[in-house]
SEFI-534919 format. One line per field, with one value per residue (C-alpha): residue in three letters; chain; x, y, z. Coordinates in steps of 0.2 Angstrom, whole numbers, padded with zeros to 4 digits. Layout:
residu: ALA ...
chaine: A ...
X: X ...
Y: Y ...
Z: Z ...
//
This chain:
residu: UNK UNK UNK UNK UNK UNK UNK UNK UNK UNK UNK UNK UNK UNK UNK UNK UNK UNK UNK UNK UNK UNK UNK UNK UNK UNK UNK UNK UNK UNK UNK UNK UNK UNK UNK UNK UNK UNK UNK UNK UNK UNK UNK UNK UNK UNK UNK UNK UNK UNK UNK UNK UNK UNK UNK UNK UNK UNK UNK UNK UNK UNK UNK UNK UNK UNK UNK UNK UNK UNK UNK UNK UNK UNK UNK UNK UNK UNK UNK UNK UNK UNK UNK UNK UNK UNK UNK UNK UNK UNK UNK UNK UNK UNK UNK UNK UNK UNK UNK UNK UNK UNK UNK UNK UNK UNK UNK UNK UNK UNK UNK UNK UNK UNK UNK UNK UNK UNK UNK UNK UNK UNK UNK UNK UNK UNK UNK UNK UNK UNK UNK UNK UNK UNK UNK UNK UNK UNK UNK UNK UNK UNK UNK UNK UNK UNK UNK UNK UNK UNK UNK UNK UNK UNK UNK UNK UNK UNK UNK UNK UNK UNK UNK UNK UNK UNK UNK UNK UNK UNK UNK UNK UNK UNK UNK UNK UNK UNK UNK UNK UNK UNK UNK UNK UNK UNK UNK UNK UNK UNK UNK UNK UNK UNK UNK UNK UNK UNK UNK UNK UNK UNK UNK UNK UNK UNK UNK UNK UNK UNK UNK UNK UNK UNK UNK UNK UNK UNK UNK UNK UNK UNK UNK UNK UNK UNK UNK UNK UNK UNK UNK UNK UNK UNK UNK UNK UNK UNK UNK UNK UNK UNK UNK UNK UNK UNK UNK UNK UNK UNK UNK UNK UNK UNK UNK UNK UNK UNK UNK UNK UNK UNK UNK UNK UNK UNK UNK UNK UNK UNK UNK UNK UNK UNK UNK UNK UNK UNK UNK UNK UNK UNK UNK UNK UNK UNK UNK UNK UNK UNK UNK UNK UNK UNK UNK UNK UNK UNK UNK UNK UNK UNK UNK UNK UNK UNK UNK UNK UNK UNK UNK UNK UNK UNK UNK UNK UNK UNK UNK UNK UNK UNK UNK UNK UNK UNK UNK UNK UNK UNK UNK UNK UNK UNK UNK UNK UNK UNK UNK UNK UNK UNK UNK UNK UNK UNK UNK UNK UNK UNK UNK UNK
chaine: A A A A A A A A A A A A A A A A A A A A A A A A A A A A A A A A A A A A A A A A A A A A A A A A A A A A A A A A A A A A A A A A A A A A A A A A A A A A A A A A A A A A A A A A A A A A A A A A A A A A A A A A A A A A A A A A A A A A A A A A A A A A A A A A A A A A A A A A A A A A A A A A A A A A A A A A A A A A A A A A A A A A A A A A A A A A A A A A A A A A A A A A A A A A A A A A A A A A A A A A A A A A A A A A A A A A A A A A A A A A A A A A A A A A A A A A A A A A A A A A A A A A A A A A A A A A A A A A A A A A A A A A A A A A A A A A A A A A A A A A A A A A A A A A A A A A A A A A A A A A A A A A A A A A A A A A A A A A A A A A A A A A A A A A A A A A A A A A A A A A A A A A A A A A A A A A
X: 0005 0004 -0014 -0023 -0034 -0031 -0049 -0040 -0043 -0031 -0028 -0023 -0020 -0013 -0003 -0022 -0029 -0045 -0047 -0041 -0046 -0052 -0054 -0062 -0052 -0051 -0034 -0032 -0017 -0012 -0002 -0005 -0011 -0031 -0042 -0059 -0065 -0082 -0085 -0073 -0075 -0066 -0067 -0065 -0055 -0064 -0055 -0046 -0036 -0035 -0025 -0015 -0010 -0006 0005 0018 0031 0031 0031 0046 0050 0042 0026 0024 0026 0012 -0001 0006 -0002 -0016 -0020 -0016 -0030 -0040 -0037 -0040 -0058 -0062 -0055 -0067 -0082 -0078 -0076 -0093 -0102 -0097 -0099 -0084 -0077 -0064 -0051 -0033 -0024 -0026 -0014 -0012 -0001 -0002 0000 0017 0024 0039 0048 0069 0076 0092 0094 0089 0071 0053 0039 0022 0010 -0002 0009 0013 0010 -0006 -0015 -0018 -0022 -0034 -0043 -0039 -0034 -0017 -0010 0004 0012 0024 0032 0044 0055 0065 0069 0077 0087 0092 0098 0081 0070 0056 0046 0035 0030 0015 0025 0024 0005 0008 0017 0007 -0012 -0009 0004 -0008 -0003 0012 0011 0002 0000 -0008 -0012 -0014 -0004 0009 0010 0020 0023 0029 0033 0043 0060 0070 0064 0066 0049 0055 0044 0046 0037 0037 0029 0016 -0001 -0015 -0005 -0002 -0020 -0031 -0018 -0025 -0042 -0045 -0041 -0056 -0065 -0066 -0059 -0053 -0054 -0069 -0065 -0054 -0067 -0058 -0040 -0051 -0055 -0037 -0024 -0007 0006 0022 0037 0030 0030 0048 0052 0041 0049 0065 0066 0080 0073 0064 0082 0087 0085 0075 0076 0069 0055 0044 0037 0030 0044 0053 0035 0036 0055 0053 0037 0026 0039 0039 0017 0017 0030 0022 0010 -0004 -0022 -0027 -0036 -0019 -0009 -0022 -0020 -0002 0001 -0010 0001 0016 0009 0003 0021 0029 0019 0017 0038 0038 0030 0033 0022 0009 0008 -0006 -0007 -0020 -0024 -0030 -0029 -0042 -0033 -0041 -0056 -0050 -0057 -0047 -0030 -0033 -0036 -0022 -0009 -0017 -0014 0005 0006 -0003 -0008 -0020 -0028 -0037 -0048 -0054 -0067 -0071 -0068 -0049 -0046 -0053 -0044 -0030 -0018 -0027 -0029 -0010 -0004 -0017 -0006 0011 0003 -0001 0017 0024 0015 0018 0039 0038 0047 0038 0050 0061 0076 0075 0061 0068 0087 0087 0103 0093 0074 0066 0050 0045 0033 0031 0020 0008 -0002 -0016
Y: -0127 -0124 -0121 -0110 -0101 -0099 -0096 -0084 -0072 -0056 -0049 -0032 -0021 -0001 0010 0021 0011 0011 -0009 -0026 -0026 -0043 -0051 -0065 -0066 -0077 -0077 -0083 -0086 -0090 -0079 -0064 -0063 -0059 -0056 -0055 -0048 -0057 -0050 -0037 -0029 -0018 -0023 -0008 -0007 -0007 0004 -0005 -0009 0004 0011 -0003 -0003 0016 0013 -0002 0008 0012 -0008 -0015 -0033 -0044 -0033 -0032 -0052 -0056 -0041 -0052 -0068 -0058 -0051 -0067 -0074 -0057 -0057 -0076 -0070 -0058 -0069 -0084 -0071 -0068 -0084 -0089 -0074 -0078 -0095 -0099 -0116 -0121 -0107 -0113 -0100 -0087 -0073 -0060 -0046 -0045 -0027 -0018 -0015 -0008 -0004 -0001 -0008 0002 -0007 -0025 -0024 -0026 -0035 -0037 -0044 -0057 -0068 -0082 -0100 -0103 -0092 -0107 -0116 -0108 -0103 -0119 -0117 -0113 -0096 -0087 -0072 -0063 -0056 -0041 -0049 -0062 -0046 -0036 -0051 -0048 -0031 -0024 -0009 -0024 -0014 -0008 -0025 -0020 -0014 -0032 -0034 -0018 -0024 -0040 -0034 -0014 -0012 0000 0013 0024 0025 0017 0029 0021 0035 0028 0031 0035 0039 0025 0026 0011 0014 0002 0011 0004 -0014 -0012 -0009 0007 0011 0017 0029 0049 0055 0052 0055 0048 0044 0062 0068 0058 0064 0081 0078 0068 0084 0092 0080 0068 0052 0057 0073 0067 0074 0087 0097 0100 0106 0116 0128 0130 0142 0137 0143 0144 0145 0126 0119 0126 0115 0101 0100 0100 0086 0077 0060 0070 0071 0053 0043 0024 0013 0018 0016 0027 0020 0026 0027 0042 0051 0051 0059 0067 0073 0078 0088 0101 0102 0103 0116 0125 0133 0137 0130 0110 0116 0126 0110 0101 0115 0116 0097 0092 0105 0096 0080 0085 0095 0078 0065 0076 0078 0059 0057 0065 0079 0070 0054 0040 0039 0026 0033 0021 0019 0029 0046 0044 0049 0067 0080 0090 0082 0078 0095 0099 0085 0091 0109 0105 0098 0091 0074 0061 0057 0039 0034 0016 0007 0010 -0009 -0008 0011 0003 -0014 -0014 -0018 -0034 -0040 -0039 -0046 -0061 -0060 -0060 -0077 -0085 -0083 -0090 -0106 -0106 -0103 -0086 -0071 -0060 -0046 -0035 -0031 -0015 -0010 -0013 -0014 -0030 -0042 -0051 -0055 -0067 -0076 -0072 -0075 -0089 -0105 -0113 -0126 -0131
Z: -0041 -0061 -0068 -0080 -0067 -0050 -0037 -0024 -0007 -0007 0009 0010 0026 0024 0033 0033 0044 0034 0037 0029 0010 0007 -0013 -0019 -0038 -0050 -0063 -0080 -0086 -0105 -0117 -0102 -0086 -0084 -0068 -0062 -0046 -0039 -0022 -0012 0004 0017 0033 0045 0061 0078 0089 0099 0084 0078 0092 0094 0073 0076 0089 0083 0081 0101 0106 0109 0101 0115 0113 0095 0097 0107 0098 0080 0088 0093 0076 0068 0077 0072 0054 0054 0060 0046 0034 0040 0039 0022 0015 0025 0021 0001 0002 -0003 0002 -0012 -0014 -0021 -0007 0004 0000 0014 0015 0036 0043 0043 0061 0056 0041 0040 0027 0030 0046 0035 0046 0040 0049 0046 0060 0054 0044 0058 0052 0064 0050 0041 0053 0059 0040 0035 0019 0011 0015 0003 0015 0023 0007 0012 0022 0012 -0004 0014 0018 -0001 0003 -0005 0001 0005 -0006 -0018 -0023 -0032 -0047 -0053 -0054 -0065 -0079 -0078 -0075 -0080 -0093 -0104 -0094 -0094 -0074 -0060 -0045 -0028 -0019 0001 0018 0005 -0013 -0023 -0044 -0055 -0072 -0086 -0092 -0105 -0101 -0081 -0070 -0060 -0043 -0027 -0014 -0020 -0001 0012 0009 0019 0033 0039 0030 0040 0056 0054 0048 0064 0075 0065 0071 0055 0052 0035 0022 0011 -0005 0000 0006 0023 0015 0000 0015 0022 0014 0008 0020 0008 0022 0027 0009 0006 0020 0018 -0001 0006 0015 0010 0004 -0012 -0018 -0016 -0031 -0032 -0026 -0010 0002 0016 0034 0050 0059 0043 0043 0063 0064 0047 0043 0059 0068 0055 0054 0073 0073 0060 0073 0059 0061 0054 0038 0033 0036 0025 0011 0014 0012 -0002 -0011 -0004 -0012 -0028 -0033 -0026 -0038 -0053 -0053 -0053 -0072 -0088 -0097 -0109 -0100 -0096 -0078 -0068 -0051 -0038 -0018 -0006 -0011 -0028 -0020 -0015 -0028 -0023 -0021 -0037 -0046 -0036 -0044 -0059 -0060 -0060 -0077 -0092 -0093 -0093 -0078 -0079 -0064 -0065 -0057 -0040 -0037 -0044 -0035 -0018 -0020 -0031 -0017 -0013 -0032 -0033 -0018 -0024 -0040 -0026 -0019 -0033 -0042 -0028 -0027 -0045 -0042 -0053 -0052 -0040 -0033 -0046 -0041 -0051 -0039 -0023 -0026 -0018 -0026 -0039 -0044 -0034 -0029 -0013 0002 0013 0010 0026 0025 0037
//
């Protein structure tokens, strides 16, 4: 589908479990890329979901097939609220990430619930998704995809950082977009802010009370993936073996793991850029004060914080963008990103 502008939904559900990031956009395209967001919206879990999505990695195949139709029919839901709330009747496609169930690339596995054909059916429009697991059957990492929306919709900046359930970076070296995940971030903050009785830190003011306690951040910053070089990617499933045995063994109180891990973070994204450097922050971490300050203190640069509709919905815009080079047959994976065999256009295309 060639055009000039392209009236789109992005879809977008994180490893935060915040809700599913929905996008009304509309994309120009002429001698670059241009975009305009015209309603956006999060959609937050209810609870039985949100104990189900936390739990994927514990389901075995046959389990997590039936909760995929399950939430297939959920997320078709939302998405028909949204287009009804909006009034929106004629969009060109429907481009949904779906929810990541499990991530091994190494073991050439990645699914994402949400992404079975019956979704447009059911919406009744066109629907672009599932767009991880063809670059894994490439030999890729299945991610970081957003790195492509940089170049096309961010290129003024010399990083993009997304802080969500995981920190990932995308930068352009000698021609090549370079990105890949540095650590976790809200994936294990929100874990510990929970056990104080909050759904998430709000601004840092939970870990801001907490001391650092230095034995743990020698071992947190010696987990071995630090020292591996990109491409490579992060999931539940390393966070799970990796990350939260050594905070539960720590034995030291919830606001010191909070101080002591948004240490851990902000030493891990600021060795992933240069001194002196552009950097646009978005995701729901951009939010935290005081991770910020944090990242910060490590080294000079220039921190740039967009509008609260791009930090908030980033994700969504760009897999809109994912959606919308597929149907038009465009390069929308890098091989230099994900390590995958070559660049290639990828997701799957339903039709009602």
């Amino acid at each position: 589908m060639i055009k000039s502008s392209y009236n789109i939904i992005g879809v977008m559900s994180g490893t935060s479990l915040d809700g599913i990031d929905l996008a009304h956009i509309t994309f120009e395209v002429g001698n670059k890329w241009t975009f305009t967001i015209r309603n956006a919206e999060t959609v937050a879990y209810p609870e039985i979901w949100k104990h189900k999505l936390s739990n994927l990695v514990n389901y075995n195949l046959e389990a997590l097939k039936i909760i995929d139709e399950e939430y297939t029919i959920y997320l078709a839901d939302v998405i028909n609220d949204f287009l009804r709330k909006y009034q929106l009747n004629t969009m060109d496609v429907i481009c949904s990430h779906g929810h990541t169930a499990l991530h091994q690339p190494e073991h050439n596995l990645t699914y994402q619930i949400g992404n079975l054909p019956s979704l447009a059916k059911l919406i009744g429009n066109t629907v672009v998704c599932d767009f991880r697991i063809q670059d894994v059957k490439f030999n890729g990492q299945g991610a970081p995809l957003v790195p492509i929306g940089d170049r096309l919709l961010f290129s003024g900046y010399d990083n993009c950082i997304n802080l969500g359930g995981f920190a990932n970076i995308s930068s352009e070296e000698d021609n090549k977009r370079i990105a890949y995940d540095i650590c976790p971030v809200n994936i294990v903050m929100n874990r510990f802010a929970k056990k104080l009785g909050c759904d998430y830190d709000k601004g840092g003011d939970l870990a801001k009370f907490g001391n650092v306690d230095h034995s743990l951040l020698k071992l947190l910053n010696e987990i071995s993936y630090y020292a591996h070089k990109p491409p490579k990617s992060l999931g539940l499933e390393w966070v799970e073996s990796q990350v939260f045995p050594i905070l539960e063994s720590s034995k030291i109180s919830e606001e010191n793991i909070l101080r002591t891990f948004v240490e851990h973070i902000a030493i891990q994204i600021a060795k992933a850029f240069n001194t002196n450097s552009k950097v646009l922050f978005t995701g729901g971490g951009s939010f935290n004060n005081f991770l910020l300050e944090r990242i910060k203190a490590q080294k000079y640069f220039e921190l740039i914080l967009p509008s609260n509709e791009i930090i908030e919905f980033k994700e969504a815009l760009i897999f809109g963008l994912l959606g919308v080079l597929k149907l038009r047959g465009e390069v929308n994976c890098l091989s230099s990103v994900t390590g995958a065999d070559c660049d290639h256009s990828s997701g799957v295309i339903y039709y009602p």
